[in-house]
Backbone as a printed PyTorch tensor [residue, N CA C, xyz], in Angstrom:
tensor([[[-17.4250, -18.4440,  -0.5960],
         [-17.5200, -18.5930,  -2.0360],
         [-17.5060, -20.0670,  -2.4290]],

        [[-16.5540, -20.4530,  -1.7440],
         [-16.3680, -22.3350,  -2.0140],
         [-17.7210, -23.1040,  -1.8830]],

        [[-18.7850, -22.4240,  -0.8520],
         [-19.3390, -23.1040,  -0.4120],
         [-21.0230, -22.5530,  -1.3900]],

        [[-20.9730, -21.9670,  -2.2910],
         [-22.0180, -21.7550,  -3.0240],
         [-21.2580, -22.5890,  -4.3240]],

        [[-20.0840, -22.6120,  -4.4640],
         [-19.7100, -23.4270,  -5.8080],
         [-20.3680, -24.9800,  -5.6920]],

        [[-20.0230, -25.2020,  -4.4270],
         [-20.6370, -26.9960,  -4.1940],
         [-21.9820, -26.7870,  -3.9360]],

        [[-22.4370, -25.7030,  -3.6500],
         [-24.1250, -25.9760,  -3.6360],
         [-24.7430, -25.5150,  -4.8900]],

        [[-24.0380, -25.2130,  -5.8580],
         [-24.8190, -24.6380,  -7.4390],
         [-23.9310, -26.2910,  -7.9900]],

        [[-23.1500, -26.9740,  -7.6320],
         [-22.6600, -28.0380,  -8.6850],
         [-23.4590, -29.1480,  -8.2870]],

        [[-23.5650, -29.1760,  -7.1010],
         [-24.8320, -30.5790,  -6.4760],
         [-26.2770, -30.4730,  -6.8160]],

        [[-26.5740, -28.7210,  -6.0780],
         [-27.9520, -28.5130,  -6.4160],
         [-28.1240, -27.3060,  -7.7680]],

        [[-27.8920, -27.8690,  -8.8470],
         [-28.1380, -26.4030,  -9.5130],
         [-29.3080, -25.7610,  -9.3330]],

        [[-30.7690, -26.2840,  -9.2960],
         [-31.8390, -25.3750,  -9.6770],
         [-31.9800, -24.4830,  -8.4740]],

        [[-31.0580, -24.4080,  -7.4110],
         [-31.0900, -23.4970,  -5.9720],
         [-30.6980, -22.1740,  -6.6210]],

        [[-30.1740, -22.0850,  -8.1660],
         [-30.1380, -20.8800,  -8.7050],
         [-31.2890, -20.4080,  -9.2780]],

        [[-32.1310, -21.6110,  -8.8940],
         [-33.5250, -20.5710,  -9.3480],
         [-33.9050, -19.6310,  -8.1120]],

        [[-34.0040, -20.1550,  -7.3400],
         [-34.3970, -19.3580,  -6.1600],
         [-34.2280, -18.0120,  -5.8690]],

        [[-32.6550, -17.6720,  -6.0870],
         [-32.3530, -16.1310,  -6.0360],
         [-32.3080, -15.6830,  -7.3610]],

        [[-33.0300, -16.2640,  -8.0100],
         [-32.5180, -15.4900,  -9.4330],
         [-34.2980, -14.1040,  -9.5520]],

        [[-33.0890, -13.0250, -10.6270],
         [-34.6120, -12.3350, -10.9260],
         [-36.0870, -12.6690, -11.0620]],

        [[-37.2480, -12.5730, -11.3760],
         [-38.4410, -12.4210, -11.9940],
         [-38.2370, -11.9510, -13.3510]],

        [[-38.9870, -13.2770, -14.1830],
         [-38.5340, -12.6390, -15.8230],
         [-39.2490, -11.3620, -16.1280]],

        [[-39.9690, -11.2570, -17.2700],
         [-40.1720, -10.0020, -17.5140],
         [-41.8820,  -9.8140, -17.2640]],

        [[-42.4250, -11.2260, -17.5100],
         [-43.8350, -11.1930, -17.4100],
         [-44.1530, -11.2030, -15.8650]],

        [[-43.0680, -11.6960, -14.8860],
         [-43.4160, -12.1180, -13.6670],
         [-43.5010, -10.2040, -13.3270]],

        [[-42.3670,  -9.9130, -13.5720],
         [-42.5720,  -8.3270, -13.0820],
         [-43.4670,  -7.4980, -13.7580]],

        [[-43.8220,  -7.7450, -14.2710],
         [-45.3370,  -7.2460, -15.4340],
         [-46.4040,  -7.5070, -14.4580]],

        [[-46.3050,  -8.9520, -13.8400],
         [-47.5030,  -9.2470, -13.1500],
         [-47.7660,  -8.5950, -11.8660]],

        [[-46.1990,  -8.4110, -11.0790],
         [-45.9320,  -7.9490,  -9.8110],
         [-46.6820,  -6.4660, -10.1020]],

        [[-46.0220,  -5.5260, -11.2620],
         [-46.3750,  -4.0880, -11.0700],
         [-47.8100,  -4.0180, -11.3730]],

        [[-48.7740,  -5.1650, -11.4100],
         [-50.4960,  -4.9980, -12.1480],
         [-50.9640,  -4.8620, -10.9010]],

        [[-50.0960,  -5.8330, -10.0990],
         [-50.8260,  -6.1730,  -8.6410],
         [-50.8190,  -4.8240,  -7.6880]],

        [[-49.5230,  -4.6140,  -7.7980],
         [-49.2040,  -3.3760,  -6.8850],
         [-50.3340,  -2.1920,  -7.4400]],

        [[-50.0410,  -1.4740,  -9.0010],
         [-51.3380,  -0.3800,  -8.9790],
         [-52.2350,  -0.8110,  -8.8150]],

        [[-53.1650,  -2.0370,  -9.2530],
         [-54.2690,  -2.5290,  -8.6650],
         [-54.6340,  -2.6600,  -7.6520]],

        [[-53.7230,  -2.4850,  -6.6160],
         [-54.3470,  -2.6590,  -5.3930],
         [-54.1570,  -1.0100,  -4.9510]],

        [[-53.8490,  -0.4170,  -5.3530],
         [-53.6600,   1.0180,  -4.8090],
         [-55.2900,   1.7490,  -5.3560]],

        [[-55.9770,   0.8750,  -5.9980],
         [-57.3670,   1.6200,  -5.8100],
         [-58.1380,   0.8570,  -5.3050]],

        [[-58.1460,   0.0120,  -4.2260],
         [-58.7870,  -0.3690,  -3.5440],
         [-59.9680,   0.3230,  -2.7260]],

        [[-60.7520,   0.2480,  -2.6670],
         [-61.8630,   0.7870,  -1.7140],
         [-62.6830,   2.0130,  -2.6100]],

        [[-62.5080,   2.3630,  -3.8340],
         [-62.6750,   3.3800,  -4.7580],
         [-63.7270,   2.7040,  -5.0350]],

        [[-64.8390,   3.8030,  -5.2920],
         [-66.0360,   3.5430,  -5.7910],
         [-65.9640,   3.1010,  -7.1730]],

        [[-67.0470,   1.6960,  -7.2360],
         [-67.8200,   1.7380,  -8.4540],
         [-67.5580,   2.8700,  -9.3370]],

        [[-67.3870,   2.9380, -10.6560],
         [-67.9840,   4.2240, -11.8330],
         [-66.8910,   5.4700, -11.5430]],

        [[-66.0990,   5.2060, -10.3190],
         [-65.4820,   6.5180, -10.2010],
         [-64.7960,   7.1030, -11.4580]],

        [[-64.1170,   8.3040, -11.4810],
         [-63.3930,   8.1200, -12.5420],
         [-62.0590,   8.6840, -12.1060]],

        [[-61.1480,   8.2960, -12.6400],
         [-59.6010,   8.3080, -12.4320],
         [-58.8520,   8.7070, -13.6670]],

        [[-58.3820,   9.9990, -13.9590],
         [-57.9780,  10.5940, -15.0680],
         [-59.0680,  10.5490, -16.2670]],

        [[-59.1800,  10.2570, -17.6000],
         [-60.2840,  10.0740, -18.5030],
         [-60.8340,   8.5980, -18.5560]],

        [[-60.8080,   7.7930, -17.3940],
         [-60.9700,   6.3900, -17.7290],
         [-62.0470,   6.7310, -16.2730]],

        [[-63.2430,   5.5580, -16.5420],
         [-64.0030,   5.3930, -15.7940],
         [-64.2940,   3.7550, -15.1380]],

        [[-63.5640,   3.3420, -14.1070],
         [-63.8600,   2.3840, -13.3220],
         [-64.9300,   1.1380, -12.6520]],

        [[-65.5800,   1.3690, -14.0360],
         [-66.4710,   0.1660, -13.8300],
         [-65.8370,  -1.1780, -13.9840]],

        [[-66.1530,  -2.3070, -14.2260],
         [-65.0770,  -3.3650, -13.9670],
         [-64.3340,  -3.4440, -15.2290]],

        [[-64.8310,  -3.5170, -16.1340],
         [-63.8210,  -3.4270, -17.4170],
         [-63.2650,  -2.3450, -17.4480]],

        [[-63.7490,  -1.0390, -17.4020],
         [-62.4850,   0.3290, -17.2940],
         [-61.9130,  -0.1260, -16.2600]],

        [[-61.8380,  -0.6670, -15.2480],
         [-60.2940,  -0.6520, -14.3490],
         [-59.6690,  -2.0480, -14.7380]],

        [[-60.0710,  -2.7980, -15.0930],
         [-59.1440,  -3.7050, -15.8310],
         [-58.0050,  -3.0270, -17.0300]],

        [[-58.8610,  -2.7980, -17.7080],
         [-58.2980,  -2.0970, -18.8260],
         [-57.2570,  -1.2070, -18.7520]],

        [[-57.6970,  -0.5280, -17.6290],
         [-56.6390,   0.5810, -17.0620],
         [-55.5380,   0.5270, -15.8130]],

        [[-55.7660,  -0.7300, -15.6700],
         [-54.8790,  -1.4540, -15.1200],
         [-53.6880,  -2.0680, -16.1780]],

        [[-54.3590,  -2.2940, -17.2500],
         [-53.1160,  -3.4240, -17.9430],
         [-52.4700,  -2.4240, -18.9400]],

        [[-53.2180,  -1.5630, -19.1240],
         [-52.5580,  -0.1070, -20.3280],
         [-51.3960,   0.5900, -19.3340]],

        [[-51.6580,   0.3010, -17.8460],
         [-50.2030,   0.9930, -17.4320],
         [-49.1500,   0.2260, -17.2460]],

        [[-49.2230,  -1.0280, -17.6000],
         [-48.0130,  -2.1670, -17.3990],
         [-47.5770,  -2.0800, -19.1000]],

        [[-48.0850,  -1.7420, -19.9050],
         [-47.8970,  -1.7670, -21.3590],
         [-48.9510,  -2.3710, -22.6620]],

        [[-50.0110,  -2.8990, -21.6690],
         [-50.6570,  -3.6680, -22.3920],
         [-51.9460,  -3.5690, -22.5990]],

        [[-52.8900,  -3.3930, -23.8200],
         [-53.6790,  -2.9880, -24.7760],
         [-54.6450,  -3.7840, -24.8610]],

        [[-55.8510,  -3.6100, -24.2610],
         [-56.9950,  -4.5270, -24.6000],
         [-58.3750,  -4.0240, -24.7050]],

        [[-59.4360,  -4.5350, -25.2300],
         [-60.4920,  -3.9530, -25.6850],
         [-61.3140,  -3.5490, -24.1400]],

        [[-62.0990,  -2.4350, -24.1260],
         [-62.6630,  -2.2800, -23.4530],
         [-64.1650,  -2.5900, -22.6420]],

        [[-64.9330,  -3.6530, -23.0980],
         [-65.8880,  -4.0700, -22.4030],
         [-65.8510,  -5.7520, -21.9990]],

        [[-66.5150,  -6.2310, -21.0640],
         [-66.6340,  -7.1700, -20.8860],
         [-66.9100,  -8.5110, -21.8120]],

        [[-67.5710,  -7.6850, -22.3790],
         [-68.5000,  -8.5020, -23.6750],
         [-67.1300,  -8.8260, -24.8970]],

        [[-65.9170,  -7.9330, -24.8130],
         [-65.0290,  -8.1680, -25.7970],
         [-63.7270,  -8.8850, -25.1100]],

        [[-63.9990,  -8.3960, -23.7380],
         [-62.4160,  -9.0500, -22.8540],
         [-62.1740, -10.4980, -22.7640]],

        [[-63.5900, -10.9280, -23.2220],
         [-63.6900, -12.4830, -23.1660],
         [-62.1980, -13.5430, -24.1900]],

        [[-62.3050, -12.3620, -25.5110],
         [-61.5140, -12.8410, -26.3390],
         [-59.8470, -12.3570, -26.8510]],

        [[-59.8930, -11.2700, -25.5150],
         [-58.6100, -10.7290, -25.2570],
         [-57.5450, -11.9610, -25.0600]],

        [[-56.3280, -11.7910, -25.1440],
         [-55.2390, -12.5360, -24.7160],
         [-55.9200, -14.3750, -25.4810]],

        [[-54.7580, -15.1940, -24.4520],
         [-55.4080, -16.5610, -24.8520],
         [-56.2290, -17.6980, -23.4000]],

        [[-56.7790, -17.9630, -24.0010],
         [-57.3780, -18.8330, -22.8350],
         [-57.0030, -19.6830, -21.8720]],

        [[-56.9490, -19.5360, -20.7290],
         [-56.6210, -20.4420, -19.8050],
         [-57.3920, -21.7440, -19.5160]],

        [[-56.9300, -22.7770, -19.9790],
         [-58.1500, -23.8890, -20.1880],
         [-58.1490, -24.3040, -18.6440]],

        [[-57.6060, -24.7910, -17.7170],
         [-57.4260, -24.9720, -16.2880],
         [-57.1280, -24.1020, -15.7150]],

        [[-58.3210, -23.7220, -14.7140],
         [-58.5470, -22.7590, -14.1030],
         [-57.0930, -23.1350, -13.0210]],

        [[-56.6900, -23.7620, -12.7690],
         [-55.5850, -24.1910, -11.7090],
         [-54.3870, -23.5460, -11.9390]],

        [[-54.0310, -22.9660, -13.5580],
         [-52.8490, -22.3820, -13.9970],
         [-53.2920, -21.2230, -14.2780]],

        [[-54.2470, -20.7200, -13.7660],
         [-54.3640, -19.0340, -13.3970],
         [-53.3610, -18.1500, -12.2360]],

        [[-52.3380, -17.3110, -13.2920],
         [-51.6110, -16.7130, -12.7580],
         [-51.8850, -15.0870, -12.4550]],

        [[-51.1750, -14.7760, -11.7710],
         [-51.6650, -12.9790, -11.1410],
         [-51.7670, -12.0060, -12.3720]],

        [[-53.3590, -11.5030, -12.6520],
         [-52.7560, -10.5390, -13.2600],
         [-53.8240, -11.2140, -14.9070]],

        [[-54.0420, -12.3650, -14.5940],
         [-55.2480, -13.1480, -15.8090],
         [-56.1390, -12.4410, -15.6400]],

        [[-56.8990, -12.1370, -16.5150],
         [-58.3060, -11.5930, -16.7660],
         [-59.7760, -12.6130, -16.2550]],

        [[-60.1260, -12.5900, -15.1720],
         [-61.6510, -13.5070, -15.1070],
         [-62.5320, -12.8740, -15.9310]],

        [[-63.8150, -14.0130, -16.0840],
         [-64.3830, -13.5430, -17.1780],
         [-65.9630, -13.9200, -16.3300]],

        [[-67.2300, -13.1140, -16.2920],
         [-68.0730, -13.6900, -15.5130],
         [-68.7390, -13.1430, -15.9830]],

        [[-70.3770, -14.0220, -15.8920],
         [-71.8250, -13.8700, -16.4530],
         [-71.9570, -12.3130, -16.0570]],

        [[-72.8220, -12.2680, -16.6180],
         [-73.5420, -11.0580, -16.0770],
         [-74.6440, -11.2180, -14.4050]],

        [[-75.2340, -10.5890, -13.8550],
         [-75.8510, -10.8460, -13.1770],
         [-77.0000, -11.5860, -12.6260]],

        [[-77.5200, -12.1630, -14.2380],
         [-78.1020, -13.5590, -14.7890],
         [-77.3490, -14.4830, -14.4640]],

        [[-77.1010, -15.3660, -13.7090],
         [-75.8630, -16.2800, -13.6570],
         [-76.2960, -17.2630, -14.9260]],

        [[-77.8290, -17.6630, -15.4860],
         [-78.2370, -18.1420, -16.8740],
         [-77.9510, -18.0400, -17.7580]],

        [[-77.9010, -16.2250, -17.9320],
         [-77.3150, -16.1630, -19.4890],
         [-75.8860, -16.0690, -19.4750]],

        [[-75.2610, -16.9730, -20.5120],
         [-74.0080, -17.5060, -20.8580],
         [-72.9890, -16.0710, -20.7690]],

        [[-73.7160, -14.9740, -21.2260],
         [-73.2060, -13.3600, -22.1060],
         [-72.3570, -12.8780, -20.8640]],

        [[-71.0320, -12.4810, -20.9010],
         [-69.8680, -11.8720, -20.0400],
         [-70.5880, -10.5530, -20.0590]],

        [[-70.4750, -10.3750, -18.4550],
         [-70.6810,  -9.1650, -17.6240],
         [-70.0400,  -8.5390, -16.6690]],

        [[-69.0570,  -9.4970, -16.8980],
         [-68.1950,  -8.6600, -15.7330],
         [-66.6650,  -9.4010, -15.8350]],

        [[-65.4050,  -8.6250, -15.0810],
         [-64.2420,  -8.7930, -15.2490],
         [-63.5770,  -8.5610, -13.8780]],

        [[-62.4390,  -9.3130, -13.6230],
         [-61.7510,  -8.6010, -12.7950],
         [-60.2620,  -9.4700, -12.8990]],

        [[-59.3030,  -9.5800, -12.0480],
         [-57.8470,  -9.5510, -12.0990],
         [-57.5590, -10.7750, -11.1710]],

        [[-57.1080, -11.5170, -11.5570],
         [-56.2990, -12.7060, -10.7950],
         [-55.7740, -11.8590,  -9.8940]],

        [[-55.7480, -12.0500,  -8.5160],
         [-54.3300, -11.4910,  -7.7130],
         [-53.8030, -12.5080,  -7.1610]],

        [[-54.1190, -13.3460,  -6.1510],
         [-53.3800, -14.8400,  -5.8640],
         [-53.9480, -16.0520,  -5.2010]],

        [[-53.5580, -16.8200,  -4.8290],
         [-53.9600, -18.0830,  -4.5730],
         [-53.6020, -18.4640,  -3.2340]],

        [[-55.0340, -19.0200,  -2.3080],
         [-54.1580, -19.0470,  -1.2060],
         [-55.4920, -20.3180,  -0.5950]],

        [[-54.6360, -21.4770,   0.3360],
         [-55.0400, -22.4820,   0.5260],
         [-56.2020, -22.9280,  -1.1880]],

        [[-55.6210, -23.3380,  -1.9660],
         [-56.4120, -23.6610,  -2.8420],
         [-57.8090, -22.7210,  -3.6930]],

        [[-57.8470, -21.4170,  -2.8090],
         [-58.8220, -20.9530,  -3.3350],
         [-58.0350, -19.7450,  -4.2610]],

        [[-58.4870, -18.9090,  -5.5590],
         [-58.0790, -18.0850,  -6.2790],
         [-58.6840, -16.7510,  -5.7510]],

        [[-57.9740, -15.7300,  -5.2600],
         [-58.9360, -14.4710,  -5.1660],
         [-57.8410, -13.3590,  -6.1550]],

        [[-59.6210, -12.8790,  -6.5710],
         [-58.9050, -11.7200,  -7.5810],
         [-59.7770, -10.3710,  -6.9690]],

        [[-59.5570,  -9.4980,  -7.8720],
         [-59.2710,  -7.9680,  -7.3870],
         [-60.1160,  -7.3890,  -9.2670]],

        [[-61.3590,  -6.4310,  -8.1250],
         [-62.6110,  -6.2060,  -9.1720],
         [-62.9000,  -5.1540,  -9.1190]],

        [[-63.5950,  -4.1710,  -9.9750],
         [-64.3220,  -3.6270,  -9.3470],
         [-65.8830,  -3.7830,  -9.2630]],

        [[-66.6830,  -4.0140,  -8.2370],
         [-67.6440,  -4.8530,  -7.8860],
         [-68.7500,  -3.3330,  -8.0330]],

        [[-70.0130,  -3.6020,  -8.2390],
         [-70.9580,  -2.5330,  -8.4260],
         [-71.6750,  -2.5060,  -7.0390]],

        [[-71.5900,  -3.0400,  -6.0670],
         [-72.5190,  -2.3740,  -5.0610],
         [-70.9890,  -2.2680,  -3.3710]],

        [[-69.7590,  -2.8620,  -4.0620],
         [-68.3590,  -2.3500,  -3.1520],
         [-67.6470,  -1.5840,  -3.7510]],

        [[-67.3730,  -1.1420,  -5.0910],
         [-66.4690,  -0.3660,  -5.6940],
         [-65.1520,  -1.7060,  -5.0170]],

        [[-64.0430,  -1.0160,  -5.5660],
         [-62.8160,  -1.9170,  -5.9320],
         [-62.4410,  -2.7030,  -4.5960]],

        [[-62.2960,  -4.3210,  -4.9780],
         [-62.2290,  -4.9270,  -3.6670],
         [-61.6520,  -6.0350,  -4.5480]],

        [[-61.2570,  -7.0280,  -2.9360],
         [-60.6580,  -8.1860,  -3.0850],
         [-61.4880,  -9.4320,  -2.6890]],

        [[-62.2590, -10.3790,  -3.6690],
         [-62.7430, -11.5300,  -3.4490],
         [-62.3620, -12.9890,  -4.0030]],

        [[-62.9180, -14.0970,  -3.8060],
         [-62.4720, -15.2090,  -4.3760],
         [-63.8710, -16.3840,  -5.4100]],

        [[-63.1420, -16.7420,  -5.8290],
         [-63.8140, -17.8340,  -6.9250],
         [-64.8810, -18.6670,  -5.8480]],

        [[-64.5510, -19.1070,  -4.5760],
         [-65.0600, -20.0210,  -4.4960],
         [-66.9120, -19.5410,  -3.8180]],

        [[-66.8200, -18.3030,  -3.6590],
         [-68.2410, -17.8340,  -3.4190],
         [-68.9890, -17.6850,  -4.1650]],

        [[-70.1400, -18.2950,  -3.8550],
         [-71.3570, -19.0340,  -4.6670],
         [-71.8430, -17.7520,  -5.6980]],

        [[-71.8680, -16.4120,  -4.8970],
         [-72.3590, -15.4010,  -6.2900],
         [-71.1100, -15.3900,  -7.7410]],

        [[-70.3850, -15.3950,  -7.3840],
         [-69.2080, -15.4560,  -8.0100],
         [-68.2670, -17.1430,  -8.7770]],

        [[-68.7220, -18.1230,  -7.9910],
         [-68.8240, -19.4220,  -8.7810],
         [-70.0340, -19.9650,  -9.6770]],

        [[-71.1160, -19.2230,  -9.5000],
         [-72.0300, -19.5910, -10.3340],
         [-71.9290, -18.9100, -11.3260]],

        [[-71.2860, -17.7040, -11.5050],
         [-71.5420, -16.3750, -12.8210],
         [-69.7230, -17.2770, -13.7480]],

        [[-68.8840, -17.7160, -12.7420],
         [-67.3940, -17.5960, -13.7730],
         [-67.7360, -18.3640, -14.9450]],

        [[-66.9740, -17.7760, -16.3090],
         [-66.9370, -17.8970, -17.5160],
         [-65.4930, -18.7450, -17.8480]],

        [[-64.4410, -17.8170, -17.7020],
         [-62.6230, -18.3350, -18.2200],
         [-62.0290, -18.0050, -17.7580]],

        [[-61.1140, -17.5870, -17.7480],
         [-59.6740, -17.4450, -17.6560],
         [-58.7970, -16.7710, -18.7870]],

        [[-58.8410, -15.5380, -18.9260],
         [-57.5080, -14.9580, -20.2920],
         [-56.1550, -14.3290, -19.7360]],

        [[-55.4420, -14.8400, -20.3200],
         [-53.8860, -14.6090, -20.1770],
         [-53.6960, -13.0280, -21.3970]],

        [[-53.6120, -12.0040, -20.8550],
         [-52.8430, -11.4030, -21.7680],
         [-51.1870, -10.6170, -21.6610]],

        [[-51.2190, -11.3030, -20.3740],
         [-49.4680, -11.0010, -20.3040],
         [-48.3910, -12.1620, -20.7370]],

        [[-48.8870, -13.3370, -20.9540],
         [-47.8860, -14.6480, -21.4100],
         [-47.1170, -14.9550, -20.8070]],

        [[-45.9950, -15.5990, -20.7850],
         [-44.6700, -15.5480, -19.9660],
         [-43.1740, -14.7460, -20.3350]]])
């Protein structure tokens, strides 16, 4: 006991370390976990009355953590608030990407921050010719189409 008193009075922020996940962090944890439990699920499938194209499984991803957002791509753009640096994209942000035009500017597609690893961001989609999978920002079909970054869980 003595010996956590002198290591919280020397080092306090070592109480960050064991301390809980606030409320958004566990918001983010439980998006990740059902989100990844439909992995490998087709494109368009459908899963109770919701249908799994990339905005229905977004959508229906964040309505089971508590949270309410419009349903197409074309509107998810202006969901939540914007992440201006893509670098402070946390698990669980909304990507926002061209349509299959990587030209025209117009959002076509969506998918889910999941995490960050050696510098690159991979999120979790559902993709139209893999159904639900895990890819990253830095591949060229997918860096040429990205749009933003929306936060609709906050901190």
């Amino acid at each position: 006991m003595r010996f956590y008193f002198w290591l919280f009075l020397f080092f306090p922020s070592f109480s960050n370390i064991q301390s809980e996940p606030t409320g958004a962090n566990k918001k983010r944890d439980e998006l990740l976990l059902t989100a990844e439990k439909f992995l490998g699920l087709k494109y368009k499938s459908k899963v109770s009355k919701n249908i799994f194209d990339c905005s229905g499984y977004v959508r229906f991803i964040m309505a089971g953590i508590g949270i309410n957002i419009t349903r197409s791509s074309v509107s998810q753009i202006h969901d939540g608030k914007r992440v201006k640096d893509v670098k402070n994209t946390r698990p669980g942000d909304i990507l926002v990407f061209k349509g299959r035009n990587h030209r025209n500017n117009r959002p076509g597609h969506v998918g889910l921050a999941h995490h960050w690893s050696n510098d690159t961001l991979y999120f979790i989609h559902s993709s139209v010719s893999s159904g639900i999978r895990i890819d990253h920002l830095k591949e060229t079909y997918y860096s040429k189409r990205f749009l933003q970054v929306r936060d609709v869980i906050g901190d």
